[in-house]
C-alpha positions as CSV (number, residue, x, y, z in Angstrom):
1,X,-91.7,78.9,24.7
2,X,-94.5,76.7,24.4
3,X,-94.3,72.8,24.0
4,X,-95.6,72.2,20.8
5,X,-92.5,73.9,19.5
6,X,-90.4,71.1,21.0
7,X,-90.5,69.1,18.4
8,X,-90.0,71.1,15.0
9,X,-86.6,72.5,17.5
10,X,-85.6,68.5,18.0
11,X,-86.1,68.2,14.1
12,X,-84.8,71.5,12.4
13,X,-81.9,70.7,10.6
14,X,-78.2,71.9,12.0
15,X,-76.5,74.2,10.3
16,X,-72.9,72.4,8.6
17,X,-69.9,73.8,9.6
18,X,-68.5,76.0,7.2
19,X,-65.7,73.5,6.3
20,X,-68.2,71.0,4.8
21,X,-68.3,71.5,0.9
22,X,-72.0,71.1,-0.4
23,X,-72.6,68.4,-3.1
24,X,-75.6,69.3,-4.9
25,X,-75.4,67.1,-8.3
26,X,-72.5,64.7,-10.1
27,X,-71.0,67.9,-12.0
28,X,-70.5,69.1,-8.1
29,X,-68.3,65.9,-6.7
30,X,-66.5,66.3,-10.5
31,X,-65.7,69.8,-9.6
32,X,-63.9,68.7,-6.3
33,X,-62.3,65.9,-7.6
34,X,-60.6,68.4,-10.5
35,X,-59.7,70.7,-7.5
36,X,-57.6,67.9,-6.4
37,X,-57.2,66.0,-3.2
38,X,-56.2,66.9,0.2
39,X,-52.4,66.8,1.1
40,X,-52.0,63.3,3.1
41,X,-55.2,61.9,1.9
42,X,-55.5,58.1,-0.2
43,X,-55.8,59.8,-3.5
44,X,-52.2,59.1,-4.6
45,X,-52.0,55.6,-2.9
46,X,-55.1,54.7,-5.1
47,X,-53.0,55.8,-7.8
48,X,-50.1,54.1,-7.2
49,X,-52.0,50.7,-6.8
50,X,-53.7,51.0,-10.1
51,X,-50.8,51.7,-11.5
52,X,-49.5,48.2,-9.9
53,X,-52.2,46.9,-11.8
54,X,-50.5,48.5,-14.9
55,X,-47.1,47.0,-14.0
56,X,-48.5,43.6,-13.6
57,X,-49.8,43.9,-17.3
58,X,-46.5,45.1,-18.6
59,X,-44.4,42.2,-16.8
60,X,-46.9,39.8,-18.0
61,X,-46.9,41.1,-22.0
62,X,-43.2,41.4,-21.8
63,X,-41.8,38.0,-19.4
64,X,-41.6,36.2,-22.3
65,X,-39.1,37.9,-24.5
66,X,-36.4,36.1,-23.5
67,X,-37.6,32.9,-23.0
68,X,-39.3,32.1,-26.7
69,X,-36.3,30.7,-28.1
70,X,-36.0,28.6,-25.3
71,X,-39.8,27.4,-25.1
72,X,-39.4,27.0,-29.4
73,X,-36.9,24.4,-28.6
74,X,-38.7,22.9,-25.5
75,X,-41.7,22.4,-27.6
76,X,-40.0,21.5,-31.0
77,X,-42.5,24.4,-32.3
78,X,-42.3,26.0,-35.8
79,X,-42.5,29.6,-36.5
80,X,-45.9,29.5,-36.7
81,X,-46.3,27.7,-33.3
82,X,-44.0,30.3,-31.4
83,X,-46.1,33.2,-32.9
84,X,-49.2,31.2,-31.6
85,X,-47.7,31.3,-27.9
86,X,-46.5,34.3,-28.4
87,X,-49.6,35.8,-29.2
88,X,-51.7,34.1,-26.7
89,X,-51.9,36.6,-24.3
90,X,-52.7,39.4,-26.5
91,X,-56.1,37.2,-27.7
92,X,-57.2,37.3,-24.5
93,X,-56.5,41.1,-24.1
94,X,-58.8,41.6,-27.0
95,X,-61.5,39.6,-25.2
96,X,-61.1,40.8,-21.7
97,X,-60.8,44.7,-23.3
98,X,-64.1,44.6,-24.6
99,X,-65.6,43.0,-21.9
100,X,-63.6,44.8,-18.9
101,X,-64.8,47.8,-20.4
102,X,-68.4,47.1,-20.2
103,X,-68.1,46.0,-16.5
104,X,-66.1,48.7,-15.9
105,X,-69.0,51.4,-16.2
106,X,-71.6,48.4,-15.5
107,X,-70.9,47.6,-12.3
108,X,-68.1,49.8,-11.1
109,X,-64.2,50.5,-11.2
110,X,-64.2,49.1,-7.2
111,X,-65.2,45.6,-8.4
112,X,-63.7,45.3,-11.5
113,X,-60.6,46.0,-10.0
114,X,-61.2,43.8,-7.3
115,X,-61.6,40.6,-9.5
116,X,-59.3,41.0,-12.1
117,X,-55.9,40.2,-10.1
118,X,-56.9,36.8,-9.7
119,X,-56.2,36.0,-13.4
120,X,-53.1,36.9,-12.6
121,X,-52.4,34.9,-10.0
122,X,-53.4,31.8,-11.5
123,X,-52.7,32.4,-15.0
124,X,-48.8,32.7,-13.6
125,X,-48.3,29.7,-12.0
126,X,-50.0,28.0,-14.6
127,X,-47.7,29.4,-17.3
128,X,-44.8,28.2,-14.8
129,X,-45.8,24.8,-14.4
130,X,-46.8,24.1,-18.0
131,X,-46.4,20.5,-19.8
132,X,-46.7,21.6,-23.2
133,X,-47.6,24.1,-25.2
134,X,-51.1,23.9,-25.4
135,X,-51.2,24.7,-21.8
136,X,-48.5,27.4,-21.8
137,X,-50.8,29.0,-24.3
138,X,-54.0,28.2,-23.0
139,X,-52.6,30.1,-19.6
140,X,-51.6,33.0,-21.5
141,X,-54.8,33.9,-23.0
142,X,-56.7,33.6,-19.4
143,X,-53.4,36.1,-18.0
144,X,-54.3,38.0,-21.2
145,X,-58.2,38.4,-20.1
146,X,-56.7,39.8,-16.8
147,X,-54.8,42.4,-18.6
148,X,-57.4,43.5,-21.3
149,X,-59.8,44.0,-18.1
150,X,-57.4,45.6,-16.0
151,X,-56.7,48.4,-18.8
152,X,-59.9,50.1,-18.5
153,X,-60.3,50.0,-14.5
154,X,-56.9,51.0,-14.1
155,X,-57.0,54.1,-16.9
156,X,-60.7,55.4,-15.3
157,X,-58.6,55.4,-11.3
158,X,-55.8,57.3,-12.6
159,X,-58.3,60.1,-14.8
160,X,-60.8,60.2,-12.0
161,X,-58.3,60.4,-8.7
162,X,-56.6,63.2,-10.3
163,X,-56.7,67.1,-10.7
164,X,-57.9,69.0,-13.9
165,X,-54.9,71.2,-14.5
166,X,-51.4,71.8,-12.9
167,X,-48.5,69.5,-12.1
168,X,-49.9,66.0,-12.2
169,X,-53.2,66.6,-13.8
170,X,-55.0,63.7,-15.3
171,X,-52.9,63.8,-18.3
172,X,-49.8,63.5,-16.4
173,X,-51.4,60.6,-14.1
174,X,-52.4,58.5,-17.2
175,X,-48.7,59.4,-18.8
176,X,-47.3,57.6,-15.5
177,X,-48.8,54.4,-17.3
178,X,-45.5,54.6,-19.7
179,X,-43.0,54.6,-17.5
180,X,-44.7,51.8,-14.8
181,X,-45.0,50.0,-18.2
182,X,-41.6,50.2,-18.9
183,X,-40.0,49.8,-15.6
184,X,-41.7,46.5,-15.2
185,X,-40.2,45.3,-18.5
186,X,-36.7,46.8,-17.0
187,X,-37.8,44.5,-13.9
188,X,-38.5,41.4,-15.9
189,X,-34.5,41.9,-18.0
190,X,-33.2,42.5,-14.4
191,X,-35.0,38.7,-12.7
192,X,-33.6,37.4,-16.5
193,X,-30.0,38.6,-15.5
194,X,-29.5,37.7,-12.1
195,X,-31.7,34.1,-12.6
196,X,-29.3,33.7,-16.0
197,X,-26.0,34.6,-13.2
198,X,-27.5,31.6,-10.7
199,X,-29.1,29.4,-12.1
200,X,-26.2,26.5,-13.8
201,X,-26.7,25.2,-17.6
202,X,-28.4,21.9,-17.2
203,X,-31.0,23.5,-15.5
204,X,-31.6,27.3,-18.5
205,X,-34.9,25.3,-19.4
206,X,-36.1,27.0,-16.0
207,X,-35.5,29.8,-16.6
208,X,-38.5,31.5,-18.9
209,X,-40.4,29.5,-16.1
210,X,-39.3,30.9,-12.9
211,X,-39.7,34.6,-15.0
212,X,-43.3,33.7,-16.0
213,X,-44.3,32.3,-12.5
214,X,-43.0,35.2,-10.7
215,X,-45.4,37.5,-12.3
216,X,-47.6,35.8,-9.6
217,X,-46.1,37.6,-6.6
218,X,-46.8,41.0,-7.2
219,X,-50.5,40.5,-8.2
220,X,-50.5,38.7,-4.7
221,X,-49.1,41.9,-3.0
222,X,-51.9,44.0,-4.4
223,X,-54.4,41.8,-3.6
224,X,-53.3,42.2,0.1
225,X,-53.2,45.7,0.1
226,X,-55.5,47.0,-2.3
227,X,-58.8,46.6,0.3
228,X,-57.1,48.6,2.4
229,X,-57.1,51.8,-0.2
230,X,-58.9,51.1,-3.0
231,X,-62.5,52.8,-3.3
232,X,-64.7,53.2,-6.1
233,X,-64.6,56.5,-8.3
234,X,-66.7,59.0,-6.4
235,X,-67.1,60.6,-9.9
236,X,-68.7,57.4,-11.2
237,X,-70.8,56.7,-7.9
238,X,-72.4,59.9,-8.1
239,X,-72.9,59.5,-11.6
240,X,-74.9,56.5,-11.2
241,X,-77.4,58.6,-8.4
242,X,-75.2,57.7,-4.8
243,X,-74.4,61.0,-3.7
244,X,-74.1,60.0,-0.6
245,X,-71.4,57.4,-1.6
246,X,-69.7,59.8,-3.6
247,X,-69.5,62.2,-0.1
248,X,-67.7,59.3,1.8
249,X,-65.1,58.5,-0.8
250,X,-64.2,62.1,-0.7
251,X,-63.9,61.9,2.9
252,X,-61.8,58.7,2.6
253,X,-59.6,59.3,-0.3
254,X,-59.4,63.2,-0.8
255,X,-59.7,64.0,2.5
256,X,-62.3,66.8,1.8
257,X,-65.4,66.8,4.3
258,X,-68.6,67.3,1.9
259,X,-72.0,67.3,2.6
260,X,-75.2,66.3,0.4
261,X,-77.7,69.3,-0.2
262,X,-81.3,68.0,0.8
263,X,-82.5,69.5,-2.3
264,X,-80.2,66.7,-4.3
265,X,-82.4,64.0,-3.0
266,X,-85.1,64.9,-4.8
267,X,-85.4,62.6,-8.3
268,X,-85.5,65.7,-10.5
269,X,-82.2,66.4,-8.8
270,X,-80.1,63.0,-9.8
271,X,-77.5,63.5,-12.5
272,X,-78.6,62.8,-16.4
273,X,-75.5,61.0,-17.3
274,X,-76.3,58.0,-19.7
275,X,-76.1,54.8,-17.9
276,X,-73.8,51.4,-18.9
277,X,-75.2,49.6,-22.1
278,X,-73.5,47.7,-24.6
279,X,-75.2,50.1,-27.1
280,X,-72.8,53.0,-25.3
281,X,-69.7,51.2,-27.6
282,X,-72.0,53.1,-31.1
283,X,-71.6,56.3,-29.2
284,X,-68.2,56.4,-29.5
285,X,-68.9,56.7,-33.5
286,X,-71.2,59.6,-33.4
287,X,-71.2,63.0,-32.9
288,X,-67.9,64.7,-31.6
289,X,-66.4,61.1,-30.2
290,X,-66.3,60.1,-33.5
291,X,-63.1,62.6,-34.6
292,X,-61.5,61.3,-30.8
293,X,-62.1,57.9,-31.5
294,X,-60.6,57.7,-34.6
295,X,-57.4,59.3,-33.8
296,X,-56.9,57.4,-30.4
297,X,-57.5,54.6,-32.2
298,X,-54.7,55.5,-35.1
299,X,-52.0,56.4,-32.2
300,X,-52.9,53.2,-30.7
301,X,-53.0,50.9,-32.8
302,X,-49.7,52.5,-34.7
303,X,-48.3,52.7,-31.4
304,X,-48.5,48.7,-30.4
305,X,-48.1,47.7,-33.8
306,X,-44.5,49.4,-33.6
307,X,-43.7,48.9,-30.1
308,X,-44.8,45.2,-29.5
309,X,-42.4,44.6,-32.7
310,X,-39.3,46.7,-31.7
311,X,-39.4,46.4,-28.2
312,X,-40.5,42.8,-27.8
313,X,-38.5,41.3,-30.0
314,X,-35.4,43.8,-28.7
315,X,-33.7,40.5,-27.6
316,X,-34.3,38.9,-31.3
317,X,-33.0,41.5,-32.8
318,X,-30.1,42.5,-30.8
319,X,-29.1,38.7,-30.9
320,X,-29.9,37.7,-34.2
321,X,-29.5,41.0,-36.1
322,X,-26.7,42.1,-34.2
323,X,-25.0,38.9,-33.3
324,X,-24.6,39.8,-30.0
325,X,-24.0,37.1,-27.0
326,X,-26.9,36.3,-24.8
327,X,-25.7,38.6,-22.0
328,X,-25.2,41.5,-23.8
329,X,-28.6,41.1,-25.0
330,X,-29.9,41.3,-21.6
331,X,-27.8,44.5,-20.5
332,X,-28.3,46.4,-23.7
333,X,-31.9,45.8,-23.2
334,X,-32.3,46.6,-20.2
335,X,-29.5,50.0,-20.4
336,X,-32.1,50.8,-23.3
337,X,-35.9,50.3,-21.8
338,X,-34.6,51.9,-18.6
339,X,-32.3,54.9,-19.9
340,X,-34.8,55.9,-23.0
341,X,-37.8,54.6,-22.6
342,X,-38.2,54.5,-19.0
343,X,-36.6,58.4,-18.9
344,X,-38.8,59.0,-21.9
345,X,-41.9,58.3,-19.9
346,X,-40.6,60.6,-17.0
347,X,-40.4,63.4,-19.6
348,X,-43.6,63.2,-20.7
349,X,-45.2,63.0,-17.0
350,X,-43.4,66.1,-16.1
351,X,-44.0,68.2,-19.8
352,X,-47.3,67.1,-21.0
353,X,-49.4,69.4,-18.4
354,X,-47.3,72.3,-20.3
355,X,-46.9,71.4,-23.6
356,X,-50.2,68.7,-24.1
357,X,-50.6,65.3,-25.2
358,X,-50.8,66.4,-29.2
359,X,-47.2,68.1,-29.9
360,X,-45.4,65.2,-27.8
361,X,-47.1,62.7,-29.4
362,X,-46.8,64.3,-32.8
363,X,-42.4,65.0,-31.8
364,X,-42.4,61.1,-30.3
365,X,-43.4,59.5,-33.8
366,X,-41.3,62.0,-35.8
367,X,-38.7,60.6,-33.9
368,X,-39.9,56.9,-34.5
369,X,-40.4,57.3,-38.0
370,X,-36.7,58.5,-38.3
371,X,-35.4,55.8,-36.2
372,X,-37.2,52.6,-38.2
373,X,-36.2,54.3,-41.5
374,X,-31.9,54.4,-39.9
375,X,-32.6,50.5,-39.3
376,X,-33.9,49.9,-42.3
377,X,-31.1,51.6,-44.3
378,X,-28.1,50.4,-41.7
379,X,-29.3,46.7,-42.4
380,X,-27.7,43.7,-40.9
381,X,-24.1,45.9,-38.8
382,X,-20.8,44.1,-40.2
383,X,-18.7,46.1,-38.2
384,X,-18.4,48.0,-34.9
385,X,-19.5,51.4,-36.2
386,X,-22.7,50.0,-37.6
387,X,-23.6,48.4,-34.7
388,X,-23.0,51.4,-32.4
389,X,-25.3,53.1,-35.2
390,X,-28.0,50.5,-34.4
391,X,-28.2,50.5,-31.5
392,X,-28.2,54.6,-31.4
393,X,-31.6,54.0,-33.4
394,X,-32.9,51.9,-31.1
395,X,-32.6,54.1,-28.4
396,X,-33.8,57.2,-30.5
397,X,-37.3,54.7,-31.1
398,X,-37.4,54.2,-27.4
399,X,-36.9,57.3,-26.6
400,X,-40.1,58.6,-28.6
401,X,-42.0,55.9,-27.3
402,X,-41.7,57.5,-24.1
403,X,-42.6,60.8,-24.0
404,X,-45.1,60.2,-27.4
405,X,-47.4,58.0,-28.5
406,X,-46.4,55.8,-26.1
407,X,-47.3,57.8,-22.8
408,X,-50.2,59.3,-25.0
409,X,-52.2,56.7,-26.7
410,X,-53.6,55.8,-23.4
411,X,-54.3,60.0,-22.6
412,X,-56.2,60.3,-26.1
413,X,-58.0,57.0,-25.0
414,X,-58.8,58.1,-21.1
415,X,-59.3,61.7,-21.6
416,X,-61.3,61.6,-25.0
417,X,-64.2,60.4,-23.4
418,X,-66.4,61.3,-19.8
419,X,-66.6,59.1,-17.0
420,X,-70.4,57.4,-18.2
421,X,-67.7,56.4,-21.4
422,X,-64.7,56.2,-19.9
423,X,-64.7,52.5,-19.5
424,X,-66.4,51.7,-22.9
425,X,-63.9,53.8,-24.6
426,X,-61.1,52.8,-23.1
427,X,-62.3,49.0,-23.7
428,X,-62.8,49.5,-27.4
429,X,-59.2,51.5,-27.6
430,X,-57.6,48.1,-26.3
431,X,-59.6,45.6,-28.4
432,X,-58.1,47.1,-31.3
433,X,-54.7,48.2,-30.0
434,X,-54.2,44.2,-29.0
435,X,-55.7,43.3,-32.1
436,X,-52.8,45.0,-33.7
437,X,-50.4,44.0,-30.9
438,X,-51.5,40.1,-32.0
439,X,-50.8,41.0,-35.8
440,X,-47.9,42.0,-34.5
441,X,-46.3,39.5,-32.3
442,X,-47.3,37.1,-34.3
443,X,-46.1,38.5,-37.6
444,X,-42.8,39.3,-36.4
445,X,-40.7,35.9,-35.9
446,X,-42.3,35.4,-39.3
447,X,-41.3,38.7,-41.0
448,X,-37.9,38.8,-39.5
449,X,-37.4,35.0,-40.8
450,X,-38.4,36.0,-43.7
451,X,-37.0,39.4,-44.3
452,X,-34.2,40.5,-41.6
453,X,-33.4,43.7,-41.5
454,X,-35.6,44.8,-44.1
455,X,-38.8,44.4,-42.0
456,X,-38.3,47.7,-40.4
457,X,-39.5,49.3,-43.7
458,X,-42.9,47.3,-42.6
459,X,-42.5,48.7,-39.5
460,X,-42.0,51.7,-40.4
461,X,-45.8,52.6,-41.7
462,X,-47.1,52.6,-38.0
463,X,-45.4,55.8,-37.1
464,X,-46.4,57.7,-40.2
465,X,-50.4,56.8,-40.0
466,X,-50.2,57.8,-36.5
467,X,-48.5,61.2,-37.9
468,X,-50.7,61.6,-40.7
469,X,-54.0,61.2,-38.3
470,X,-52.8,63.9,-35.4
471,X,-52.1,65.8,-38.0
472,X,-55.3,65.5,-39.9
473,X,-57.6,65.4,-36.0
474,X,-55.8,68.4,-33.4
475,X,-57.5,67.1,-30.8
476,X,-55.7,68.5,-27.6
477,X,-57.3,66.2,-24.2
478,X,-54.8,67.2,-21.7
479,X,-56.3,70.0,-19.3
480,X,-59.8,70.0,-21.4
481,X,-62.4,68.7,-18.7
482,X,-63.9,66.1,-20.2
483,X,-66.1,64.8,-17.7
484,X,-68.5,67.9,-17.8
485,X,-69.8,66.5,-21.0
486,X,-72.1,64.0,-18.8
487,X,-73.7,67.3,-17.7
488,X,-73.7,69.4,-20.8
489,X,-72.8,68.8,-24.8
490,X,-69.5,68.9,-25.8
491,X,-68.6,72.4,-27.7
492,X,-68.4,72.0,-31.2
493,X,-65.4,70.8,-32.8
494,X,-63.8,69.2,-30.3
């Protein structure tokens, strides 16, 4: 063989082994990741950390439930100025929402991600170590930014880590949201027990405190760890053109050994998906996302409304309403966030790859709608039976929570949308689901004052919109692959 051949032999490409997967385009590395990861790989642990994310936001939004009376008295504040600190956080939620989920398709899940613990941090001990209540406030709204930007980045991990179909498909990942959420409010009820068992009387003031300041400590943890795991969505690097990238996060956290085909390098090649703009938040209210975004945005917004009212003001109104002692507040809060709603949100990890996101949610405010009217009819308990009653109803609204709109609001808001809108539309979902979480937490101590037990009929509108809309939009996201609509229109209708 002559010598000029030498050369084209040193340069002819070798042939891959036939366990490399090619990679030719972004619908490609989309296709593997709905496949689903390799047993043993960093998928799940990716998961599980941005769902530590989620758990810090939960904590954070529900620490203070115990401790407003407390602050209220601290602070000499009226009514008003307890729904003012109360609400702080969420006004930041609304402002870190719509930003977080800019950045979040801007510049990456990776970075976002990577930033937004450090609110945490410092919002925490700030709230802890507050003088007054301007500051306790003024630290709640910057913890609030953390969690309105965490939302987005942690939704787009769990719906792009995860398979298409099957047991723990993306809709059963994002449903995992519900019972995180609920076991870090159990977790919070459980520090308010055993500090409230240690701490002596003269020193009670601490106590909202030392519950605000811990919140701290976990954020820490996954700021330790999350380098470690975390990469960035190899969907969302290969739709912004880095194949490449996308190859080695498969190798690194599905543990699938991928290749790029030559033939992708060329321009014509590179995926068409639209790019991060603020103009991408008008897109959400055209064409086919306009039907999604209007019923994600009903369950949502239905969902906080009702939630951020019954569950965070549980203590209020097991206490007040009730006329229960402080520590049967604490253990019939916590018996009912973990044994309902925490078991709720178990049921619908486990049922919604089966049965879909639309009939549990539909089931979960039926059951809502029901409970809110019992409360409203039951009133103010004046003997045992009545409050056994009440408490029943609770539980039944807790319950539905769980495995309905409370799992699902954040499916319909994830799934409704590919990954080029994923961020944007999760964003936009949150602005107005903490808008209505603010209303709420601020309108409550008010209402209740004003009203008792009759502001459960107020209440009690949040579940029927949110029935009225899935009814009226059957929009079904679990198991539909969403993220092919980068790559080709969405079929009509849906």
């Amino acid at each position: 063989m002559s010598a000029a051949l030498a050369p084209e032999r040193v340069h002819a490409p070798v042939a891959p082994p036939e366990s490399e997967l090619p990679i030719r385009s972004a619908a490609d590395v989309s296709d593997l990741v709905n496949r689903g990861a390799a047993v043993g790989s960093d998928a799940r642990v990716v998961i599980a950390i941005a769902l530590g994310g989620v758990f810090l936001d939960a904590y954070d939004l529900g620490a203070l439930a115990f401790g407003v009376k407390d602050i209220a008295r601290e602070f000499s504040l009226t009514p008003t100025g307890t729904g003012f600190v109360a609400s702080a956080i969420t006004f930041g939620a609304i402002i870190g929402a719509l930003f977080g989920g800019y950045l979040t398709d801007k510049i990456g899940r990776y970075r976002v991600f990577m930033a937004d613990m450090f609110f945490f941090v410092f919002a925490a001990i700030a709230c802890a170590l507050a003088p007054n209540a301007w500051v306790l406030g003024g630290a709640r709204f910057v913890m609030g930014l953390g969690v309105g930007i965490d939302l987005p980045v942690a939704m787009a991990f769990l719906a792009e880590f995860s398979r298409l179909k099957g047991r723990g498909n993306k809709a059963a990942s994002i449903a995992m949201w519900c019972p995180t959420w609920y076991a870090a409010i159990s977790v919070s009820y459980l520090l308010v027990l055993g500090l409230y068992a240690v701490l002596p009387e003269s020193h009670s003031g601490w106590l909202w405190r030392l519950i605000l300041g811990f919140g701290a400590v976990p954020a820490l943890v996954i700021i330790a760890i999350r380098s470690r795991y975390i990469s960035e969505s190899p969907v969302w690097a290969a739709n912004q053109g880095d194949l490449a990238g996308a190859a080695a996060i498969l190798k690194r956290s599905y543990g699938l050994e991928t290749r790029v085909d030559p033939a992708a390098q060329t321009a014509s090649a590179k995926p068409a998906a639209r790019k991060a703009a603020w103009s991408n938040y008008g897109a959400l209210l055209r064409g086919v996302y306009l039907r999604r975004t209007v019923l994600a945005t009903v369950i949502a917004i239905a969902s906080s409304f009702a939630y951020n009212a019954v569950a965070f003001g549980l203590p209020v109104i097991i206490s007040s309403f009730l006329k229960q002692s402080m520590l049967t507040t604490i253990l019939a809060s916590l018996a009912l966030n973990l044994c309902f709603a925490f078991v709720g949100g178990l049921i619908a990890v486990r049922t919604v790859p089966k049965i879909g996101a639309w009939k549990l949610t539909v089931v979960g405010y039926m059951f809502q709608l029901a409970a809110l009217v019992g409360l409203a009819i039951v009133g103010r308990p004046t003997d045992g039976t009545a409050v056994v009653t009440a408490i029943a109803l609770l539980a039944a609204f807790l319950l539905g929570q769980g495995f309905g709109p409370g799992s699902h609001s954040m499916t319909f808001a994830s799934l409704s949308y590919p990954t080029s809108l994923r961020g944007v539309g999760v964003g936009f979902n949150q602005t107005l689901m903490r808008s209505s979480s603010t209303v709420s937490l601020f309108l409550f101590p008010v209402l209740s004052a004003a009203l008792g037990t009759k502001v459960f009929w107020i209440i009690a509108v949040a579940p029927l919109a949110g029935l009225i809309a899935l009814l009226a939009i059957r929009w079904e996201p679990s198991g539909y692959d969403v993220d092919a609509e980068d790559f080709a229109p969405a079929p009509a209708g849906k």
